[in-house]
C-alpha positions, 0 to 999 in steps of 0.5 A: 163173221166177216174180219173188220180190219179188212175194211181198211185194205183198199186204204192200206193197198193204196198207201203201199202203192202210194209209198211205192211211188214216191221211191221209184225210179222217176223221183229217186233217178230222174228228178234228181238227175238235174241236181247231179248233173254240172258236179258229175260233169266237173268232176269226172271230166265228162260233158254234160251230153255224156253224163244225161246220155245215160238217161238215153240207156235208161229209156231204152232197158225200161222200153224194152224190158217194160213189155216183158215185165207186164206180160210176165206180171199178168201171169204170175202177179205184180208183187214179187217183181214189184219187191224185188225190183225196189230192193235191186234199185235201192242197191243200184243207187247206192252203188252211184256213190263208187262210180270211177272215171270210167264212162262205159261203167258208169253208163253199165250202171245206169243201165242195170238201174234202167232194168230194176226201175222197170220192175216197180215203176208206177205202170206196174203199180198201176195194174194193182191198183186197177184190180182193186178199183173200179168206179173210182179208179181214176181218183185212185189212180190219180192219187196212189201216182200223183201224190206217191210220184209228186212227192218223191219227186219234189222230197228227193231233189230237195234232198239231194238238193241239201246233202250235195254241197255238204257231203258231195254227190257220191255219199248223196247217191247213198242216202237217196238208195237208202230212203229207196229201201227203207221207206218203200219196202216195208208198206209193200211187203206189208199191204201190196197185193196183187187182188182185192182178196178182202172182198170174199166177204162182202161185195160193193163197186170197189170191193168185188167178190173175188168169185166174180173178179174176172178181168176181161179185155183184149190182148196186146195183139188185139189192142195194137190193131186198134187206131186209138192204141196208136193215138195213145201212144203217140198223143199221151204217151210219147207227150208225158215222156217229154215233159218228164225229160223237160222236168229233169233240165228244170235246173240246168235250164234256170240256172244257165240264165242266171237263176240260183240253185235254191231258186231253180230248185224251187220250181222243180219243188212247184212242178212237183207238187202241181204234178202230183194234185193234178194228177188226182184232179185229173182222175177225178174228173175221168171219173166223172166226164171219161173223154180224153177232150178233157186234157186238151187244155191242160196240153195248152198250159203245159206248152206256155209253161215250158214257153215261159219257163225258158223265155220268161223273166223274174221269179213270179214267170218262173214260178208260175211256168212250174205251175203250169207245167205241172198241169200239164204233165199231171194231166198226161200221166192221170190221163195214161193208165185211167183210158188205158184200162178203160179202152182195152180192159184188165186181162192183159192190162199189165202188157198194154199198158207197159207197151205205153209206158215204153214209150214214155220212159222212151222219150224220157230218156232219148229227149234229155240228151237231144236237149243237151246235144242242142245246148252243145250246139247252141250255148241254150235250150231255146230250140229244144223248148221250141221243138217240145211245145211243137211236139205237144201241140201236135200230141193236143189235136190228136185228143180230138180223134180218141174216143169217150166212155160211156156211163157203163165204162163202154167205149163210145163211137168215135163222133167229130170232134167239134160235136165232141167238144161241144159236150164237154163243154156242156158236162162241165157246166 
């Protein structure tokens, strides 16, 4: 007789990967990199291009490791390096809090972080969530990341947000590297695994026999020959990698203009939260139209966000700029991993999709310092605002070349893009 409590494993699979989300790398370093930035820069005597370079060595251990870690996870399953990876990157933050005057340390240590946040990034998440769902694996994909990322991104600024004027920027680190492990590792340990085991005893599109999970798809080689693995990488990819970078320079950017800390803090919390629900709209969506053509206006938003977020005025412009960035970027990253695994399978999903992520975590990393570098030069980020919508807009036509699923979960034959646009406009009503 079949167990009934493993009819709750899909849910528990995906709380554990929802909670692995919330501590990973992008909300525990990245979204609140921002917040530390003027009291490192102050108190260790360093300018603000060296403090955010460290970012830069982060986006190049996480590219260049990310390729390696999904190779090795389809081979010998996500969930060791996925536990092991949390507890390595809870440890790194806390030792954030020792950090001396010396620059090459402090960039060592970043490093290291870089290497463990690839480990448990929510790519990696990803490949699991993808083995477990199938005709809603653009809702789940949308919800385990957006809301695991959207949250930790919006609770961990406001967390350092509270503690760094009462207790300073080092006992700060400290805490953030303890929520990192106390909350993230148990679910997982718990109800992180790698295949939908449950489903011996009873199929059903979301619980497949494990007799008959099979993953088929093309290998990394195959997938890199292809023209919309390229579109990808250059269109989605490298655009989601961006907007995380404008993302962490939420703050410095209000705050250079006048705004208040608490204000400034706000909005990262609305470019969150907007992030994270997009995120699950997004994959609902792909469920249901499966063509990148339904991206292409929320790249439009994304792009009168950032515009009104560094040329606007008043706290309804700066509000709704955290609303319409967060469309944008919620749609980049529900989009990522849904064509992904569509486009080129589950077999060797672990190592496509880190190539893909390289480059996100790529210019994640390498746009904040240029961001600062033009700040140095300037006295603003007004030309690296400029540049970043430019590069966005350029990433929205390249959608019209990317093509459709089909019903089946078949890629379509890759039709003009006025006709395309056409039947989107008609599925949508």
């Amino acid at each position: 007789m079949p167990d009934p409590s493993r009819d709750h494993a899909p849910t528990r699979l995906a709380l554990a990967a929802i909670t692995g989300n919330l501590v990973c790398l992008t909300a525990a370093v990245s979204a609140t990199f921002g917040t530390f930035l003027v009291p490192l820069s102050q108190e260790l005597g360093w300018s603000r291009a060296a403090v955010s370079g460290v970012l830069g060595l982060v986006a190049i251990v996480a590219a260049l490791s990310y390729p390696l870690i999904g190779r090795t996870m389809d081979r010998v399953g996500a969930r060791p390096l996925i536990l092991g990876g949390n507890v390595a990157l809870a440890l790194l933050i806390m030792s954030l809090s020792q950090t001396t005057g010396s620059l090459w340390l402090f960039y060592l240590q970043f490093g290291l972080i870089g290497l463990a946040g690839a480990c448990c990034a929510s790519p990696m998440i990803a490949k699991v969530v993808s083995n477990w769902f199938d005709a809603r694996r653009g809702l789940m994909l949308g919800v385990t990341a957006g809301i695991g990322n959207g949250v930790g991104a919006t609770m961990m600024p406001v967390v350092a947000g509270i503690l760094l004027p009462l207790v300073g920027w080092r006992a700060t680190y400290g805490v953030i590297g303890l929520i990192v492990l106390l909350v993230g590792f148990p679910l997982m340990w718990l109800w992180l695994h790698d295949s939908p085991a449950h489903a011996r005893a009873r199929g059903g599109q979301d619980g497949r026999s494990q007799a008959t999970f099979a993953p088929e798809g093309m290998t990394l080689r195959e997938a890199a020959s292809t023209r919309r693995f390229w579109l990808m990488l250059t269109a989605v990819a490298s655009g989601a990698g961006g907007m995380t970078a404008v993302f962490t320079h939420v703050v410095p950017m209000m705050t250079d203009r006048g705004f208040g800390l608490g204000e400034a803090t706000g909005v990262v919390a609305t470019f969150a939260l907007v992030t994270a629900a997009w995120q699950v709209v997004t994959g609902a969506l792909l469920d249901r139209l499966r063509t990148p053509l339904l991206v292409v206006p929320m790249y439009a938003a994304a792009m009168v966000g950032l515009g009104v977020l560094q040329f606007g005025h008043g706290s309804l412009a700066m509000s709704a700029a955290g609303v319409l960035l967060g469309i944008g970027m919620g749609a980049e990253y529900g989009a990522l991993s849904y064509f992904c695994s569509r486009y080129f399978g589950l077999r060797h999903f672990g190592s496509i999709n880190a190539v893909l992520y390289a480059a996100v975590v790529l210019a994640q990393g390498l746009t904040p310092a240029m961001m600062d570098l033009s700040y140095g030069r300037t006295g603003s980020y007004d030309q690296a605002a400029i540049a970043i919508v430019a590069t966005l807009g350029a990433g929205m036509v390249l959608l019209f070349f990317l093509p459709a699923i089909g019903s089946d979960g078949r890629v379509r034959q890759r039709r003009a893009p006025a006709r395309a646009a056409g039947e989107l406009v008609l599925a949508a009503g």
